[in-house]
C-alpha positions, 0 to 999 in steps of 0.5 A: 395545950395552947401553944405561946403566942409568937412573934416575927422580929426585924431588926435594921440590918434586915435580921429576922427571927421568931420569938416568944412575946414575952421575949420578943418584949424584952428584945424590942425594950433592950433594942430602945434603950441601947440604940440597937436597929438603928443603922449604923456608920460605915465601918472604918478601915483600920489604922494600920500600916499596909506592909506586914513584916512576917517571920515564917507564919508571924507577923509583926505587930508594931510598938505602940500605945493603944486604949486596952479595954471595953472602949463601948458606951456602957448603958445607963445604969438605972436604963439597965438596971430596968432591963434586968428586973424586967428580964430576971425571969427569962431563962436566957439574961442579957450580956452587955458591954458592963463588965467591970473586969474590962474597966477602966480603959487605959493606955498601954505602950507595948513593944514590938513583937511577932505572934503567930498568924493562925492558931496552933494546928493539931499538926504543928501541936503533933510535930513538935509534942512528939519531938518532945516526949523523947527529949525530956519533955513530959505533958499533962495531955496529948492534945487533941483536934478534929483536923491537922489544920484544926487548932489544937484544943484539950491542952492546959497552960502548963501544957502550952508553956512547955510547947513552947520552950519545947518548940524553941528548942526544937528550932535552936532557939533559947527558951523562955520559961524557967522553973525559978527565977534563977532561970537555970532549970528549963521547964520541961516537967510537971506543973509548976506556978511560974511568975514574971521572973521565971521568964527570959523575956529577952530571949529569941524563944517562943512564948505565950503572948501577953494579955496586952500583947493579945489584945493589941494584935486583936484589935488589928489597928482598930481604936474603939471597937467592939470586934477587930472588924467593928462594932457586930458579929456575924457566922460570916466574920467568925466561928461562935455560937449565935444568939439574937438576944445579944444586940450586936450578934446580927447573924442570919443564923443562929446556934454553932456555925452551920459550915462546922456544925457537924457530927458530936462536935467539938465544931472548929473551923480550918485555921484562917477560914475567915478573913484576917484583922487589920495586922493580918492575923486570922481567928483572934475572934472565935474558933478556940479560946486561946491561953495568955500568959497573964495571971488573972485579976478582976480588978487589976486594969486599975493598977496595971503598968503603963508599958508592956504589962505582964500581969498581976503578980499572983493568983489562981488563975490565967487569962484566956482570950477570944472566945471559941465555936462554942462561946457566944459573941459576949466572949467574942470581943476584943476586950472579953477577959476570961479565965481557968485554973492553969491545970483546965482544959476543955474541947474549947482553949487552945493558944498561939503564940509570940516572938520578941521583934528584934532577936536573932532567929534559928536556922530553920526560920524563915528570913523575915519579908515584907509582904503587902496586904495584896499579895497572893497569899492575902488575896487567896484567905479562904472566907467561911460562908454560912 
C-alpha cells in the first residue's frame, strides 16, 4: 500500500512540521487568508502598574474598565466560509477567532478585588475540605491531584463553592454564599441552584470570581490581545495540548507539554511553573479550567451590566475559563468561554479564587505589602521549558 504523499511546512516563526498534502493545502490556504506566517510586531509591555498589592497568595487587580471579549480581527465571512467547505472533510476543522458567544466586545467597569496568584493546590484543597467534613460540611467529591503543588482537579461547582464559604470560616472570616436570599442559612450541603441574591458580595469572605472579574485578571493589563502575553502560544508560555492546524498555536512541539506528559495522566503542571501576566498571576492560561461563578449565556454579551456584571440570572449551566493540559490553545484565550452543568467535573476543571479589596481581613491573613514586580520572589518564578 502506498503511503500518503507528505509535506515539510515552515511557517515565519521558523516552526516546522510534517504533514499530509491534503492537509498541508488546507494549512497553507488557511495561512493566506488570515495573515499567518507573516511576522508579526514586538509585543508590548502590559498596561500595568509595576507595584503588586498582595494579601498572603493574592493579588490585587485594580478597579477599572477594560473591553471584555474576543477583541481579534475576525475572518471575512465569505474568506471563511471558503475555508470550511474546503476543509468539511478533514477529521480535524479549523478553530478561529469566530465564536459568537465572545461578541459583542464590550466595556465592563469592575471593582477592585483580590484573586488568588495561583491555582488552588490539591494541598490547600486537602487543608481546608478535611477542616470541613468535621465542621458541617458535606461534598460531592474529595478532590483529587497528581501533587500537593498540583491544583486540585475533580471538583464540581457546588463542591468549589462550599470550599469557599468552608475556607472562609476556616479563617474568621463571613461567608459568601447562602442557600436563600434571605442569606440566614450558610451553604454548607447538598447541591443547591444559588442565584446573585444568595450571595454576600460585601463581605470579607471567599469567593468564586466572576466571569468578568476572571477575564480582567487574565488579561494582565493587556488590551486587544489574544493570550495575556500576546497574540501566539507556545508549550513555553503554557501547559495546553499543541496542535499546528490552529494558526496561532507556534509551539515547537506538539501534543500535551512533553515536561508533564508522563504515565496515564492527568498532566498538570506545578502551580506557577510559567511565567505570570502583567498582574502577577500565574496559569490563568492552561493547566486546569477553572469554575467561575457565572451562570452561562451564549448570547448574554449583548445585554450584560456595564458595571461589575455578575451573570445571566438563570440557566443550567456555569462558566469555566482558561482552558486546561488537555485543551487546545482555542480554550487558551482570554476571551475563550466555556461551560458545564454545576454538578460536572473531570481530571480537567479546577478553580482559584477572589477577594473583595477593601474589607477587614481574618487574623490568619497576612497583612497586605506592596511588593515590586522585581523582588525575589518574582525574579525566582520557575519557567516550564519544553
Amino acid at each position: 500500500m502506498v503511503g500518503a504523499a507528505l509535506c515539510r511546512v515552515q511557517n515565519a516563526g521558523s516552526s516546522v512540521w510534517t504533514c499530509k498534502a491534503s492537509t498541508c493545502a488546507y494549512i497553507v490556504l488557511l495561512a493566506l487568508v488570515t495573515g499567518c506566517g507573516k511576522p508579526t510586531a514586538t509585543t508590548p509591555k502590559p498596561a500595568a502598574t509595576n507595584a503588586m498589592v498582595t494579601v498572603g497568595d493574592m493579588v490585587l487587580i485594580p478597579a477599572g474598565p477594560f473591553a471584555m471579549g474576543n477583541c481579534m480581527k475576525p475572518v471575512k465571512p465569505k474568506i471563511l466560509d471558503r475555508v470550511k467547505a474546503f476543509v468539511k472533510r478533514q477529521p480535524q476543522p479549523p478553530l478561529l477567532d469566530d465564536n459568537p458567544n465572545e461578541l459583542p466586545v464590550h466595556t465592563v467597569m469592575v471593582s477592585a478585588f483580590y484573586i488568588d496568584r495561583y491555582e488552588v493546590t490539591k494541598e490547600k484543597w486537602d487543608e481546608v475540605y478535611n477542616w470541613a467534613i468535621t465542621n458541617g460540611y458535606e461534598f460531592d467529591h474529595p478532590g483529587r491531584g497528581t501533587a500537593p503543588d498540583h491544583p486540585v482537579h475533580t471538583v464540581n461547582w457546588y463542591d468549589c463553592v462550599k470550599w469557599c464559604n468552608a475556607r472562609s470560616e476556616k479563617e474568621g472570616l463571613t461567608p459568601c454564599y447562602y442557600t436563600t436570599a434571605a442569606q440566614t442559612e450558610v451553604y454548607r450541603i447538598g447541591q443547591i441552584i444559588l442565584i446573585n441574591e444568595c450571595v454576600n458580595w460585601a463581605t470579607n469572605g471567599y469567593r468564586l470570581p466572576t466571569e468578568a472579574e476572571w477575564e480582567k485578571a487574565a488579561r494582565g493589563g493587556f488590551a486587544g490581545r489574544r493570550f495575556p502575553w500576546g497574540d501566539t502560544i507556545t508549550h513555553y508560555q503554557a501547559n495546553y495540548c499543541s496542535i499546528a492546524a490552529i494558526r496561532y498555536d507556534k509551539s515547537w512541539t506538539r501534543g500535551n507539554h512533553p515536561n508533564f506528559a508522563g504515565g496515564s495522566g492527568p498532566y498538570t503542571s506545578p502551580v506557577g511553573s510559567f511565567n505570570p501576566n502583567g498582574y502577577g498571576v500565574y496559569d490563568m492560561a492552561g493547566n486546569v479550567f477553572e469554575w467561575c461563578w457565572d451562570g452561562y449565556d451564549g448570547s448574554y454579551y449583548a445585554s450584560s451590566p456595564a458595571r461589575d456584571a455578575k451573570g445571566p440570572v438563570s440557566g443550567s449551566f456555569r462558566v469555566l475559563r482558561g482552558g486546561s493540559w488537555y485543551a487546545r490553545a482555542y480554550y487558551c484565550r482570554s476571551a475563550s468561554r466555556y461551560r458545564g452543568t454545576p454538578d460536572s467535573t473531570d481530571y480537567y476543571y479546577g478553580f482559584r479564587l477572589s477577594l473583595p479589596a477593601g474589607q477587614p481581613r481574618g487574623a490568619s491573613q497576612m497583612a497586605e505589602r506592596s511588593r515590586t514586580s522585581g523582588d525575589a520572589e518574582h525574579r525566582n518564578r520557575r519557567e516550564a521549558s519544553p
